[in-house]
C-alpha positions as CSV (number, residue, x, y, z in Angstrom):
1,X,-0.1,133.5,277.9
2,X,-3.8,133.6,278.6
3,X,-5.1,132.4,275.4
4,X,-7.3,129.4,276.6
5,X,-6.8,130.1,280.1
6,X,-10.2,130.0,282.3
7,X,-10.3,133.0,284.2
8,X,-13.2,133.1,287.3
9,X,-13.7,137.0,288.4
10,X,-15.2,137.5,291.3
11,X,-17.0,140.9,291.4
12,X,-17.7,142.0,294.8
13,X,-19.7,145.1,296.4
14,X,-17.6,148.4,296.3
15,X,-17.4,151.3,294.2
16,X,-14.6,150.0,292.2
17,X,-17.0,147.0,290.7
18,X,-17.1,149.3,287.5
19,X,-13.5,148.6,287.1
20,X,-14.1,145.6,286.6
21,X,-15.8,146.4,282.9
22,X,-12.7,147.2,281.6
23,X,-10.6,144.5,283.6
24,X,-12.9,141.8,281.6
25,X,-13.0,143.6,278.1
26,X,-8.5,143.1,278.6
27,X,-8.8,139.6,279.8
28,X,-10.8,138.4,276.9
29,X,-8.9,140.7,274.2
30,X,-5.7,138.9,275.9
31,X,-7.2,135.5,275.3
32,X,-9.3,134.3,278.2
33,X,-12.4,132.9,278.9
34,X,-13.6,134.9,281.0
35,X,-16.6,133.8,283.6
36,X,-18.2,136.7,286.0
37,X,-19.7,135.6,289.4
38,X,-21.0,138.8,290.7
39,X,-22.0,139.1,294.5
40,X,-25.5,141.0,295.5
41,X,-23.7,143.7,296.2
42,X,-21.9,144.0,293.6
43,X,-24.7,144.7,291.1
44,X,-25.8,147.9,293.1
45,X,-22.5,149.5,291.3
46,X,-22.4,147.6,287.8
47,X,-25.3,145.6,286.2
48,X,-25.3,142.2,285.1
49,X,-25.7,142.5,281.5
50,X,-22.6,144.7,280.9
51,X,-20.3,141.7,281.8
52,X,-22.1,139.7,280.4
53,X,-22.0,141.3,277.0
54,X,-18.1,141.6,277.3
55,X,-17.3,138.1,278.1
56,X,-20.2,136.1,276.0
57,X,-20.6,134.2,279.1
58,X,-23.3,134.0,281.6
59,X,-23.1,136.0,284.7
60,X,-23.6,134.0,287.9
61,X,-24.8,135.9,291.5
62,X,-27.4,133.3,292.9
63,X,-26.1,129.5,294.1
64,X,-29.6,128.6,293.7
65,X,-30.2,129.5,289.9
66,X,-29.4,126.4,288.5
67,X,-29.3,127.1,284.3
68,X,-28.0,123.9,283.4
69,X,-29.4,120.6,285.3
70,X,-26.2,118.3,283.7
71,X,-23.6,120.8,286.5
72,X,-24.2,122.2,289.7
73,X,-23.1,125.6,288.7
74,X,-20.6,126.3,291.2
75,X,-18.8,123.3,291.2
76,X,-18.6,123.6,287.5
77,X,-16.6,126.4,287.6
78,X,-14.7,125.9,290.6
79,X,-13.3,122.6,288.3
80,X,-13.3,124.7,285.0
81,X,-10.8,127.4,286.7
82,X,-6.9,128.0,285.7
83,X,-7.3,130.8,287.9
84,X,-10.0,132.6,290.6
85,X,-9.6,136.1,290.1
86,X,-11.6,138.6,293.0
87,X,-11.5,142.4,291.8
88,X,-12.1,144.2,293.8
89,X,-12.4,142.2,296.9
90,X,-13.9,144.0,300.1
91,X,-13.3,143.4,303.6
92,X,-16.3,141.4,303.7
93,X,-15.6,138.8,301.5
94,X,-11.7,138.6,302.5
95,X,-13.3,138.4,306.1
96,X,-15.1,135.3,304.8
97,X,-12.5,133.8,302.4
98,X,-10.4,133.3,306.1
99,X,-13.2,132.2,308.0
100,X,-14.1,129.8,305.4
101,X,-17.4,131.1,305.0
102,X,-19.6,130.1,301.8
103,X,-23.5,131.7,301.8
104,X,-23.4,132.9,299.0
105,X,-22.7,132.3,294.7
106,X,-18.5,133.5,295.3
107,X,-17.8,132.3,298.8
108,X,-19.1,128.4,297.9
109,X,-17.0,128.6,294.4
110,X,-14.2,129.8,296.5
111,X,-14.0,127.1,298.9
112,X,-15.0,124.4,296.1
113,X,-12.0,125.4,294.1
114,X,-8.3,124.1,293.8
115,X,-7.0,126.4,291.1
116,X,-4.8,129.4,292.4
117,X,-7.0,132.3,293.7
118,X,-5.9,136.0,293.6
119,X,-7.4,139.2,294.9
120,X,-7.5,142.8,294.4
121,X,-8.2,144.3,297.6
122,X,-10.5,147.7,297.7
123,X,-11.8,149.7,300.5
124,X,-11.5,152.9,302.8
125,X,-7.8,153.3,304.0
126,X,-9.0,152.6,307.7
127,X,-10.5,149.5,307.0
128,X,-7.6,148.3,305.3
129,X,-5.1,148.9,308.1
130,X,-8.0,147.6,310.6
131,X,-6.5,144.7,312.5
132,X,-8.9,142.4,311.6
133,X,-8.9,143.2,307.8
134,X,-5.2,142.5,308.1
135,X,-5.0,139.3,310.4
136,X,-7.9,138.3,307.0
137,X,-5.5,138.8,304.9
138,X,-2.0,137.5,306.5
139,X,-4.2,134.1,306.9
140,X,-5.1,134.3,303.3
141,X,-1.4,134.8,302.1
142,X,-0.4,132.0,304.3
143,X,-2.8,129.9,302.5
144,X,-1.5,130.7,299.0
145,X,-3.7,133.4,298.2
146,X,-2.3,135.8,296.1
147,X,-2.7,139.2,296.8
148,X,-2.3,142.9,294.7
149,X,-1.7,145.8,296.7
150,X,-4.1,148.5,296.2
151,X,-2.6,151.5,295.0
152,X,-2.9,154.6,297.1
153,X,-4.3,157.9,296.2
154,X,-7.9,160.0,296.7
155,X,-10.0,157.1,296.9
156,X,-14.0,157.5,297.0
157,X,-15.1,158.3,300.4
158,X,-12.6,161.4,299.9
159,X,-10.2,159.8,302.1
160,X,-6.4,160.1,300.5
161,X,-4.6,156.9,301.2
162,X,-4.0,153.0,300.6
163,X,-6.9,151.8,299.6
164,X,-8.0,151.6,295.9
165,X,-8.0,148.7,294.0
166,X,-4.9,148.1,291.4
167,X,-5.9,149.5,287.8
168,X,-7.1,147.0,285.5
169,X,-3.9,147.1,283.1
170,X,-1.9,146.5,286.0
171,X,-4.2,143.7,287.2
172,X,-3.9,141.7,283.3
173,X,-0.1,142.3,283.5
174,X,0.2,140.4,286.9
175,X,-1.9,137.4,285.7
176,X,0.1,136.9,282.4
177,X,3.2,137.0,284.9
178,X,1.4,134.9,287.4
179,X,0.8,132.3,284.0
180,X,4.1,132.8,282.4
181,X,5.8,131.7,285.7
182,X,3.8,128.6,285.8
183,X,4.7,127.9,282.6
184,X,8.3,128.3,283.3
185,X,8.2,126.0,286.4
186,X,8.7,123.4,283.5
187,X,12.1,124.4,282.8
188,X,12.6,125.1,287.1
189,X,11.6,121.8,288.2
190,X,15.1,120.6,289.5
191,X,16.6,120.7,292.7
192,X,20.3,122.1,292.7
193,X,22.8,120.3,294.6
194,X,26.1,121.6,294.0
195,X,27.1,123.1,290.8
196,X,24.6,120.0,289.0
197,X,20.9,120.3,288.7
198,X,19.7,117.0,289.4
199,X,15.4,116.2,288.6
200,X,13.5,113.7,290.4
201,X,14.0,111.4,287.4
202,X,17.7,112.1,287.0
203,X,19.5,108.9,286.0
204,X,16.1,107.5,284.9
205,X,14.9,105.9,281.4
206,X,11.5,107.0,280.4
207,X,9.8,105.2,277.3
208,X,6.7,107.6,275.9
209,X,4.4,106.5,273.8
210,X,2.7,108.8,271.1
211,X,-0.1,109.8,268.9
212,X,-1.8,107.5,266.9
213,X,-1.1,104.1,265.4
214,X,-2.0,103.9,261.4
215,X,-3.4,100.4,260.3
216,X,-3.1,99.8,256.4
217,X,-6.3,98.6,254.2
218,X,-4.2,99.3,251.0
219,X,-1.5,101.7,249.9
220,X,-3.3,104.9,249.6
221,X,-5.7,103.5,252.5
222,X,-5.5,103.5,256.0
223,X,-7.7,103.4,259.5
224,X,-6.3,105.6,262.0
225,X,-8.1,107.7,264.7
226,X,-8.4,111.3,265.7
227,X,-4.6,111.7,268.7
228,X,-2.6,114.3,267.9
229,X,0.4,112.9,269.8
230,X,0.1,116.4,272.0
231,X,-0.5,114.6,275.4
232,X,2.5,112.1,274.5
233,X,5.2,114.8,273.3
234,X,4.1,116.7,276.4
235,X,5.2,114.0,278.4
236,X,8.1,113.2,277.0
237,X,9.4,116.9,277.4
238,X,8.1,117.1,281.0
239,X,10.4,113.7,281.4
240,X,13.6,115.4,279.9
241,X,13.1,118.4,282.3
242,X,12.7,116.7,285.0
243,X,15.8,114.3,284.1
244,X,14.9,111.9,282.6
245,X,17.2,110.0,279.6
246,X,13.9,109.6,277.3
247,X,12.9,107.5,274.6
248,X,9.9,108.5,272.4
249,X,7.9,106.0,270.1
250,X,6.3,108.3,267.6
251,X,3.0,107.0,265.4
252,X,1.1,109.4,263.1
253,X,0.8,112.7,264.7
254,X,0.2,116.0,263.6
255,X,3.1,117.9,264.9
256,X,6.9,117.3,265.1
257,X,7.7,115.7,268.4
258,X,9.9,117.4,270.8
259,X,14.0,118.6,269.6
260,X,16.0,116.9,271.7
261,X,14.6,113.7,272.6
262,X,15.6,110.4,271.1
263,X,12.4,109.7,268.6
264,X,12.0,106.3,267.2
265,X,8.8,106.7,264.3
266,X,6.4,103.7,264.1
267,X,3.2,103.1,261.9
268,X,1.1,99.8,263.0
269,X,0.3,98.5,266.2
270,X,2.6,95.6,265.8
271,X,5.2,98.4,264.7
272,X,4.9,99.9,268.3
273,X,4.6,96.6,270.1
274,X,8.1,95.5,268.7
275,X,9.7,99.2,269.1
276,X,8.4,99.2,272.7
277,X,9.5,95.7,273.5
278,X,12.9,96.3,272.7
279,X,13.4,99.5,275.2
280,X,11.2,97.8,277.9
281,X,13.5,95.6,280.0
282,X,15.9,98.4,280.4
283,X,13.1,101.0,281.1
284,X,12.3,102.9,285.0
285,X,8.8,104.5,283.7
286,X,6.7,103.6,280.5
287,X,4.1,106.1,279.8
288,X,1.6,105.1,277.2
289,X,0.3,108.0,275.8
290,X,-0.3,106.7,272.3
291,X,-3.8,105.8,271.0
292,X,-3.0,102.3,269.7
293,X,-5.6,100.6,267.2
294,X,-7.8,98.0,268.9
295,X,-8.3,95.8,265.5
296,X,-6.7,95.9,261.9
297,X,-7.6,94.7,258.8
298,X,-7.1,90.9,258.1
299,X,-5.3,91.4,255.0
300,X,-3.6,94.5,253.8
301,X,-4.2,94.8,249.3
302,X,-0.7,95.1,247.8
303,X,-2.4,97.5,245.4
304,X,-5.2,100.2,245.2
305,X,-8.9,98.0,246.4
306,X,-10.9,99.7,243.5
307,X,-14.8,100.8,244.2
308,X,-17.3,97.8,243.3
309,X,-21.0,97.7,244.4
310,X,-22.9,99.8,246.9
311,X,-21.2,98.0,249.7
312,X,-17.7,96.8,251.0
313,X,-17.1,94.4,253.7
314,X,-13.4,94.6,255.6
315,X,-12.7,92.4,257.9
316,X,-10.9,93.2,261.3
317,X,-9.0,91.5,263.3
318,X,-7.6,91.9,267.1
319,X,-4.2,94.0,267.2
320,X,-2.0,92.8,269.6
321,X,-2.5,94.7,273.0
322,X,0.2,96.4,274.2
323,X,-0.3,97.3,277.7
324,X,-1.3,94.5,278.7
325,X,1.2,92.8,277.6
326,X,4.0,95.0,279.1
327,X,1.6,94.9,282.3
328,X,2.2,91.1,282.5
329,X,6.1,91.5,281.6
330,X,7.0,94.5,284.1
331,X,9.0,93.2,286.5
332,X,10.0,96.8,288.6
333,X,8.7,98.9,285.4
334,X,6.1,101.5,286.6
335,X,3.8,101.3,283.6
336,X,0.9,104.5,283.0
337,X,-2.2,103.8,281.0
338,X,-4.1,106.3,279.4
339,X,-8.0,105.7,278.6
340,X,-9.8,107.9,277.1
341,X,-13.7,107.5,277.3
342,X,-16.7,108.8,276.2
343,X,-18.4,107.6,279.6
344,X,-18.4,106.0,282.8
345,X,-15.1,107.3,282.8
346,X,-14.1,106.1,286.7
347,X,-15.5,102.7,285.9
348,X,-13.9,102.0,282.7
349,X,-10.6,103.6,283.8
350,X,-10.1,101.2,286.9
351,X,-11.3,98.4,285.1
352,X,-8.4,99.1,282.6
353,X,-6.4,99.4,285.8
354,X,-6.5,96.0,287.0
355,X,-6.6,94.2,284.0
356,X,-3.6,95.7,282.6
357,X,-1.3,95.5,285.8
358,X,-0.6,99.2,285.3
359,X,0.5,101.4,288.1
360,X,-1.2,104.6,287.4
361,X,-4.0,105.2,284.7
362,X,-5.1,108.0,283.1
363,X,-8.3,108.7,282.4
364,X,-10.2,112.0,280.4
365,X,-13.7,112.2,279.0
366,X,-13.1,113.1,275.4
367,X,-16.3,114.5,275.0
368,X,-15.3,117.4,277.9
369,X,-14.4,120.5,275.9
370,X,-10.6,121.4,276.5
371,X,-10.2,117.8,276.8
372,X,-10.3,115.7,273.7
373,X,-8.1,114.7,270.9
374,X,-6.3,117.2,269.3
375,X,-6.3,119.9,272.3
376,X,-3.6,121.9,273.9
377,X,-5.3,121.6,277.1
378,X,-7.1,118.1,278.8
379,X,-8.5,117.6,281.7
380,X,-7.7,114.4,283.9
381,X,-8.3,111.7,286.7
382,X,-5.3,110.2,287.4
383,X,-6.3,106.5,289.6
384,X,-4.6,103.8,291.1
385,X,-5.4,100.1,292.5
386,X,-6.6,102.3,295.9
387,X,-8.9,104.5,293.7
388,X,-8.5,108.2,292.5
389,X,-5.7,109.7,293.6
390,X,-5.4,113.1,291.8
391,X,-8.1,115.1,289.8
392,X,-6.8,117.8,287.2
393,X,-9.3,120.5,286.1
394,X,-8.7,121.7,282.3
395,X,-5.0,123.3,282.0
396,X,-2.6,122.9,279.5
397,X,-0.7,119.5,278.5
398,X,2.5,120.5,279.8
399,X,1.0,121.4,283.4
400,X,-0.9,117.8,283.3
401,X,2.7,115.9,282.0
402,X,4.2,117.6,284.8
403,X,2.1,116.7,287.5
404,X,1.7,113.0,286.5
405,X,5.1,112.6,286.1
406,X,5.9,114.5,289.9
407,X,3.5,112.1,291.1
408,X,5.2,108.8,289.3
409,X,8.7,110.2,290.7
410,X,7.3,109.9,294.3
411,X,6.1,106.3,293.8
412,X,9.5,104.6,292.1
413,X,10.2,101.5,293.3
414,X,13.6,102.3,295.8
415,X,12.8,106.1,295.9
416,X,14.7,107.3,298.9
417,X,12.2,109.5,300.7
């Protein structure tokens, strides 16, 4: 469960900061990438480099030490994080975590962050039954924080009692848990009433759009481009989960789509056009996921175009497009765009927004690693006519259909609130 998952350890100042050696070396043989940010203190008990060496990552400590002008560094990984992980955590930075305190490298991730954040607390026993230390934590808990209960036992100061921070084993096995139950929110999505399981989008017809359109030059010759069809079978499964009676249009892609689903497989442009036309009028939601070709060839050869000269011309004409067209049919449809972009990604994406009559649009920077063609992970903005409306950090395609499709449920046209 964690391969490809971007852990964020926070390594704070106590003795049990050399655990945290081993807690890395198990993350990244499980599958993580693993990024250290190391407070002051911390680098009394456990140097840099040694973290460093076991993750192949940089390890941060200073807010100020900027190593790459194109991020600031602790944004960066605030947005890059599946998951904030502080082990050990002391009573001073849990002390600052409630008070929403940020001077240093950890604290201003912390607060810059909207990924899940989870600590493994570590201190004398007396300070962890202090009344302050565990007001700290009670606010943090109430706030979503996840937290592992030190294990008792002879802890360092020669104390015997609660106190010392959860073994790194243990640690691993709760964050697989912690992303195997995300994972299976998927197949939980549903709110019971009765003995049925109704979704947000029960009753609903979802039309999904996939992979990438194929644009003949000859028979053995095509132009294509580089979709998968991942983001667009995720989609369509997240619909069915959540309800929906779903209808995928399927061009080239490099995987089979989904069991279950009703698949309809297209080629061209114009193949989808015409397949997408026909389930339209009768559709709730139309997601279109597929990368459709902007031009084609003007003539397809009925046979093999053999190799003459040092040069071939082929001209290319306009394919018809798509969502625009369903943007100017929709009636009560709520239509998603996808645009995927190289750069000035919010610009482009609006743009795209308004002059396709779309509802929602989704845009990614291909160019983002974790978030291009061919991925099982992306990375999204998700905007409306207002502006931005959601921002998704890298995660997997299942946890990105999910959430776009949440967020379409709430805005249906007639949606009973």
């Amino acid at each position: 469960m964690l391969n490809g998952k971007v852990i964020v350890l926070g390594v704070t100042g106590g003795i049990a900061a050399y655990k945290a050696a081993t807690l890395c070396s198990r993350l990244v043989q499980r599958g993580a990438d693993v990024h250290v940010i190391m407070t002051e203190s911390a680098k009394q008990f456990i140097p840099e480099l040694t973290l460093q060496t076991l993750t192949k990552n940089p390890v941060y400590s200073d807010t100020f030490d900027e190593r790459d002008p194109s991020v600031v560094s602790h944004i960066h990984l605030a947005d890059l994080a599946d998951l904030v992980l502080i082990a050990p955590a002391t009573a001073n930075v849990i002390g600052k975590m409630a008070h929403g305190l940020a001077d240093d490298m950890l604290t201003t991730t912390l607060l810059a962050t909207t990924a899940p954040v989870m600590i493994s607390p570590a201190m004398n026993v007396h300070m962890y039954t202090h009344p302050a230390v565990m007001a700290n934590m009670e606010t943090l808990v109430s706030r979503g924080v996840a937290m592992i209960e030190p294990g008792e036992g002879l802890l360092a100061c020669g104390y015997v009692g609660k106190g010392r921070m959860e073994e790194p084993d243990t640690i691993v096995d709760v964050v697989e848990r912690f992303f195997n139950d995300q994972a299976s929110q998927l197949e939980e999505v549903s709110v019971s009433t009765g003995s049925e399981s109704l979704g947000p989008l029960q009753g609903k017809k979802v039309v999904v759009t996939a992979g990438g359109t194929v644009e003949r030059i000859d028979p053995v010759r095509y132009i294509t481009n580089d979709s998968s069809g991942k983001m667009g079978f995720a989609i369509a499964k997240a619909a069915q989960i959540l309800g929906a009676d779903v209808h995928l249009i399927a061009a080239h892609t490099d995987e089979a789509p989904p069991e279950g689903i009703s698949t309809e497989k297209v080629e061209s442009a114009q193949d989808m056009y015409e397949a997408v036309l026909r389930v339209f009028e009768n559709s709730d939601i139309v997601v279109k996921a597929a990368a459709v070709a902007d031009y084609r060839p003007a003539e397809v050869a009925a046979s093999k175009i053999k190799k003459r000269g040092e040069t071939m011309t082929l001209e290319l004409v306009k394919t018809t497009d798509i969502l625009e067209s369903l943007g100017r049919r929709k009636i009560s449809q709520f239509l998603i765009g996808f645009a995927a972009e190289t750069d000035s990604v919010e610009q482009f994406a609006q743009e795209k927004l308004k002059r396709k009559n779309c509802d929602l649009i989704v845009a990614n920077d291909v160019t983002q690693e974790g978030a291009g063609f061919g991925t099982d992970t992306n990375s999204v903005h998700i905007f409306d006519a207002e502006g931005l409306v959601l921002q998704l950090p890298v995660m997997s395609k299942e946890e990105v259909a999910l959430r776009l499709l949440t967020l379409a449920a709430e805005r249906l046209p007639g949606r009973l609130s």
